[in-house]
VOROVO-712822 format. One line per field, with one value per residue (C-alpha): x, y, z; chain; residue in three letters. Coordinates in Angstrom, 3 decimals. Example, Ala and Ser with C-alpha at 12.3 -4.5 7.8 and 13.67 -1.06 7.14 Angstrom:
<rs>
u <- [12.300; 13.670];
v <- [-4.500; -1.060];
w <- [7.800; 7.140];
cadena <- [A; A];
residuo <- [ALA; SER];
</rs>
This chain:
<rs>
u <- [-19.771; -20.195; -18.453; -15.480; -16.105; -15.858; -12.881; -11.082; -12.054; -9.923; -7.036; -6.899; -7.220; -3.907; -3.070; -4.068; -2.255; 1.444; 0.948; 2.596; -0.365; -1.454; 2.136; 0.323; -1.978; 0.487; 2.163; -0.887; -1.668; 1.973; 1.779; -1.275; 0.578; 3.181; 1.391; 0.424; 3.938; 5.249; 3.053; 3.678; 7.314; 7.333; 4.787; 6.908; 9.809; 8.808; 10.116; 12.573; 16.339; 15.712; 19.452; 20.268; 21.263; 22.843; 22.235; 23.363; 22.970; 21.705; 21.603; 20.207; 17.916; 18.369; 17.851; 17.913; 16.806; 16.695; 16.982; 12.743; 12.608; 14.795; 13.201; 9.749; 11.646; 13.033; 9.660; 7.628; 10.279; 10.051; 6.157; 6.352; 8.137; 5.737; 2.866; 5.063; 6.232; 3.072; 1.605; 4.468; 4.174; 0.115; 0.232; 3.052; 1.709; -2.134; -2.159; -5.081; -7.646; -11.063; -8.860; -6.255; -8.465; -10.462; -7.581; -4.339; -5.673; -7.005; -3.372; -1.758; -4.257; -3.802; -0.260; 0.482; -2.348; -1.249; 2.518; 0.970; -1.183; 1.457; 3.795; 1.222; 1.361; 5.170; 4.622; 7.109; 4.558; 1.698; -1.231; -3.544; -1.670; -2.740; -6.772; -6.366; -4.985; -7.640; -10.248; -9.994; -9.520; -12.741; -14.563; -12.968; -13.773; -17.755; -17.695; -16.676; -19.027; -21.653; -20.598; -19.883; -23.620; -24.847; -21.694; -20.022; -16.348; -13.801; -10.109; -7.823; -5.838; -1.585; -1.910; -3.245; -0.757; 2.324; 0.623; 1.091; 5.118; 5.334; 3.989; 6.089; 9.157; 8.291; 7.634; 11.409; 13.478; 11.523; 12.013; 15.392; 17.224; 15.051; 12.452; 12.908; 9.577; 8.155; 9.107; 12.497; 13.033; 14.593; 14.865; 11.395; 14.019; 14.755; 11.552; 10.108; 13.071; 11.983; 8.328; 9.246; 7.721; 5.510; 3.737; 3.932; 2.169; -0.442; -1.016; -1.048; -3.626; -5.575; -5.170; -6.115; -9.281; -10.674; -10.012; -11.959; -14.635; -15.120; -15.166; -17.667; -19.911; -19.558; -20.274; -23.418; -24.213; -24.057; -25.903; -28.480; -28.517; -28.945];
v <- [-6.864; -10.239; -11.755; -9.354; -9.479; -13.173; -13.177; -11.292; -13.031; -15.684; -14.108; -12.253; -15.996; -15.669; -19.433; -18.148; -15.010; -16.757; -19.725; -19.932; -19.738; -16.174; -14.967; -13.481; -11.784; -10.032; -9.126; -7.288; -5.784; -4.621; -2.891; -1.445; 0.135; 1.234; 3.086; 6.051; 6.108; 6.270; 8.827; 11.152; 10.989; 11.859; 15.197; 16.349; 16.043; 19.335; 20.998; 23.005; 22.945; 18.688; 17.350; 16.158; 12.657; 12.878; 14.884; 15.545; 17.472; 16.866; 19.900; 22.276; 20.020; 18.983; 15.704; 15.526; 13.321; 14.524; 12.331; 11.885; 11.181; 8.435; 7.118; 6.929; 5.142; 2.432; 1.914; 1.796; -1.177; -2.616; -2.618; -4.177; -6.852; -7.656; -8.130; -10.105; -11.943; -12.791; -13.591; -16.439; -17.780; -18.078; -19.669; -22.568; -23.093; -22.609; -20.428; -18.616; -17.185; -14.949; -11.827; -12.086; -12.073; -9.185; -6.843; -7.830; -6.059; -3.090; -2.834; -2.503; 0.116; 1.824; 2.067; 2.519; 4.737; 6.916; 6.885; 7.809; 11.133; 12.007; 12.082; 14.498; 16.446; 16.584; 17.377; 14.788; 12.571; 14.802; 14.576; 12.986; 9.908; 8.723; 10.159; 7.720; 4.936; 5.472; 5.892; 2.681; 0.707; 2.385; 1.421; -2.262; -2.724; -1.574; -4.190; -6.812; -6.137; -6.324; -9.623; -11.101; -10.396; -11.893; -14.965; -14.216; -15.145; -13.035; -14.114; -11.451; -10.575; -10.620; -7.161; -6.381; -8.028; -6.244; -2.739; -3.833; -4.934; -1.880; 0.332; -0.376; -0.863; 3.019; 4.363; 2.772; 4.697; 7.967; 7.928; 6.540; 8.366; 10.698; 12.996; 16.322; 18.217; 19.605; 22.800; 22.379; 20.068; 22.001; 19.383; 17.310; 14.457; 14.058; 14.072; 11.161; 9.132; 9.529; 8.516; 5.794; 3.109; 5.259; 5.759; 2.268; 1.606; 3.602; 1.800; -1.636; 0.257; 0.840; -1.938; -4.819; -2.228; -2.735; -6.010; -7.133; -4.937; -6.699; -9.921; -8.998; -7.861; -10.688; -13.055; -11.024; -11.413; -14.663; -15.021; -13.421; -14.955; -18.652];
w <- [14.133; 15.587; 13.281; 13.972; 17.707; 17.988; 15.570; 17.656; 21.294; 19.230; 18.675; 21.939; 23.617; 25.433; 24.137; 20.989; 20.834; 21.099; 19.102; 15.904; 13.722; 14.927; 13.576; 10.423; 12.203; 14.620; 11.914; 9.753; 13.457; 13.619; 10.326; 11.223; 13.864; 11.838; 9.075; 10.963; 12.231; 8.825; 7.746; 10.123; 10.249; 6.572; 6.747; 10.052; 7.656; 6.035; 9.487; 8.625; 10.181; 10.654; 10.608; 6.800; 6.418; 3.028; -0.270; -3.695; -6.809; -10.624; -13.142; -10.363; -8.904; -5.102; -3.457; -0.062; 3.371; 6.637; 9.718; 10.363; 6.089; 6.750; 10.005; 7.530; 4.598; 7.266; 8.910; 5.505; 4.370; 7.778; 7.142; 3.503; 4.850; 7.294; 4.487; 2.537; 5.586; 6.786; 3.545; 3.341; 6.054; 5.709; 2.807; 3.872; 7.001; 5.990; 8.749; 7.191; 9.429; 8.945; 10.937; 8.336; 5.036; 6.581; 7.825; 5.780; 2.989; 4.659; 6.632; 3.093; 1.661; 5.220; 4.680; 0.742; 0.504; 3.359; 2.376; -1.340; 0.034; 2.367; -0.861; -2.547; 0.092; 0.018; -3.568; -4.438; -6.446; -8.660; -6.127; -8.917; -8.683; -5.192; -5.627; -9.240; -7.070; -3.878; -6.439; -8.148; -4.838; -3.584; -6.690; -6.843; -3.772; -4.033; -6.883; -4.221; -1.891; -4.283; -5.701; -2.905; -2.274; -4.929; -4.746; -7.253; -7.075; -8.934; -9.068; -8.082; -11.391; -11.804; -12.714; -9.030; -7.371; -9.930; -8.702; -5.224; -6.115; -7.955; -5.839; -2.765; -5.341; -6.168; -2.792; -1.750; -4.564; -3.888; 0.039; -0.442; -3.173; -5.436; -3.046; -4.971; -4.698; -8.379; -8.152; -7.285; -10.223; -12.815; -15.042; -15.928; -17.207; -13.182; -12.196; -14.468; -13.945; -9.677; -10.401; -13.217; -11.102; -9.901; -13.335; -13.681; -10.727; -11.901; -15.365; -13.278; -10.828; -13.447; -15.847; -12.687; -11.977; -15.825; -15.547; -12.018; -13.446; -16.671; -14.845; -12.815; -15.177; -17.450; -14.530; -13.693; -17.205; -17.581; -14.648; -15.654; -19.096; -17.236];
cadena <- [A; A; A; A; A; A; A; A; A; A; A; A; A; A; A; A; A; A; A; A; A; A; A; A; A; A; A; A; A; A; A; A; A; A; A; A; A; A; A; A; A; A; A; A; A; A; A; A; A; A; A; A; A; A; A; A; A; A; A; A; A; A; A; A; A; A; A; A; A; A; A; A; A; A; A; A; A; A; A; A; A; A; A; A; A; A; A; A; A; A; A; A; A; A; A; A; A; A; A; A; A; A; A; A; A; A; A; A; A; A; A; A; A; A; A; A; A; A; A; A; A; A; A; A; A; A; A; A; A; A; A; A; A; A; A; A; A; A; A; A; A; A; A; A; A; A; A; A; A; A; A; A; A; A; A; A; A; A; A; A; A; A; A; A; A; A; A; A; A; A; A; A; A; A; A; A; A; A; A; A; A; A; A; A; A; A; A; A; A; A; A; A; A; A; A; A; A; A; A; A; A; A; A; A; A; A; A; A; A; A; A; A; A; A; A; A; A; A; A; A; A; A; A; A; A; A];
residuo <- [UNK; UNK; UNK; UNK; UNK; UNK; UNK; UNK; UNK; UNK; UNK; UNK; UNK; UNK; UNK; UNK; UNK; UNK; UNK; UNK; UNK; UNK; UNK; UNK; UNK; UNK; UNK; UNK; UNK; UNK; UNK; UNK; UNK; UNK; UNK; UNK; UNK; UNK; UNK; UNK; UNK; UNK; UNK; UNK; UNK; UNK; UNK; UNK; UNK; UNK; UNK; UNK; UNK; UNK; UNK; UNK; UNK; UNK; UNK; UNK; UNK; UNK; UNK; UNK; UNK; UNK; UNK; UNK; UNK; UNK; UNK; UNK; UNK; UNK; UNK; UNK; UNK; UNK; UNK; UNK; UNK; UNK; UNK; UNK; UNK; UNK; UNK; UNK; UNK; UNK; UNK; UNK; UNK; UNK; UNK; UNK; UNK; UNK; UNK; UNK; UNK; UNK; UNK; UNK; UNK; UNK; UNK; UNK; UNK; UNK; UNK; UNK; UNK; UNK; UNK; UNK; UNK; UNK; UNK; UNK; UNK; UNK; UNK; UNK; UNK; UNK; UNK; UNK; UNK; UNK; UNK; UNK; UNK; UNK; UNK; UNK; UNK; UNK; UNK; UNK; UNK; UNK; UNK; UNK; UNK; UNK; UNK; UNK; UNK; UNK; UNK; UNK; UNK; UNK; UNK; UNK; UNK; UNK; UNK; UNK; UNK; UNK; UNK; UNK; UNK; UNK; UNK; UNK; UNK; UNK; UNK; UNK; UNK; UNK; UNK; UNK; UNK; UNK; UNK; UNK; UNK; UNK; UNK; UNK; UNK; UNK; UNK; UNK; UNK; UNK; UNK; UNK; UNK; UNK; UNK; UNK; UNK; UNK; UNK; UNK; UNK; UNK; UNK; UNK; UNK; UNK; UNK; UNK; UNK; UNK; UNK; UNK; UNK; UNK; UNK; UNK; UNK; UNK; UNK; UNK; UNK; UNK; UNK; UNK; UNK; UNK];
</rs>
């Protein structure tokens, strides 16, 4: 907590605050800010009698999005572009701070994680997707508290970064264009094309969680072994 408590006395520092290194930061906070917002446009889109924006029709199966579905979609890509925005501009500028490694990453799994549940919800994705997803980051990142106790420095993988791409890439074209819930899709053909990226996210997900785990027990291994 001190460590968090001081961090933040820094940023707050009203010279601080509106210099151009803090940009990062006030972005992550900003899309902190926006995830509940996106989250609960999308559940209160279930209200029935919502204005429709647009719709059409595939072999019986309806696709839809009403006015507050659409507000959600444009705030969830304004929020992706914040994290790659103020990734980008941290890494040219090395405008990296202790705030920003701390809460960058917990504004993304804030955001994709709560745009993922409230899609299970929504029965638009199959529910077991997002508690796959949630339960690899929750194990992943046990394993990096631990070896960051014990100093041991794993490398973040390609394939975590492609589930991140993915994932976003995925939540777009569902919000967007294909948001059929299950049981209205008559056709199964539909319904995988919709969560395509989706199921790739997934393998990515879990291919980038084997892969920080075996790193981190052959580093504790060899550890041990020295």
């Amino acid at each position: 907590m001190q460590f968090y408590s001081q961090d933040m006395k820094e940023i707050l520092n009203s010279k601080k605050l509106f210099s151009k290194s803090n940009i990062p930061n006030i972005l992550t906070f900003a899309r902190i800010l926006l995830a509940p917002v996106v989250i609960v446009l999308l559940l209160c889109s279930k209200i029935n009698d919502l204005p429709k924006i647009y719709h059409f029709e595939i072999s019986n199966t309806v696709f839809e999005i009403n006015i507050l579905f659409l507000l959600g979609a444009i705030f969830f890509v304004i929020a992706s572009i914040t994290d790659w925005l103020d990734g980008y501009l941290a890494r040219k500028n090395n405008w990296i701070s202790d705030f920003g490694k701390l809460w960058d990453p917990i504004a993304d799994k804030i955001l994709i994680n709560g745009v993922l549940i409230s899609l299970g919800y929504l029965t638009i994705i199959p529910i077991w997707i997002p508690i796959i997803m949630i339960s690899r980051d929750t194990i992943v990142d046990a394993t990096r508290m631990v070896a960051a106790s014990k100093k041991i420095i794993i490398a973040a993988n390609i394939y975590g970064k492609l589930k991140t791409v993915t994932q976003m890439i995925a939540i777009i074209v569902i919000i967007f264009a294909f948001n059929a819930p299950l049981e209205q899709s008559e056709k199964w053909f539909y319904w995988s094309i919709q969560n395509l990226f989706m199921f790739i996210a997934l393998m990515f997900s879990i291919i980038s969680g084997i892969i920080y785990e075996i790193s981190f027990l052959s580093k504790q291994k060899m550890i041990k072994n020295s």
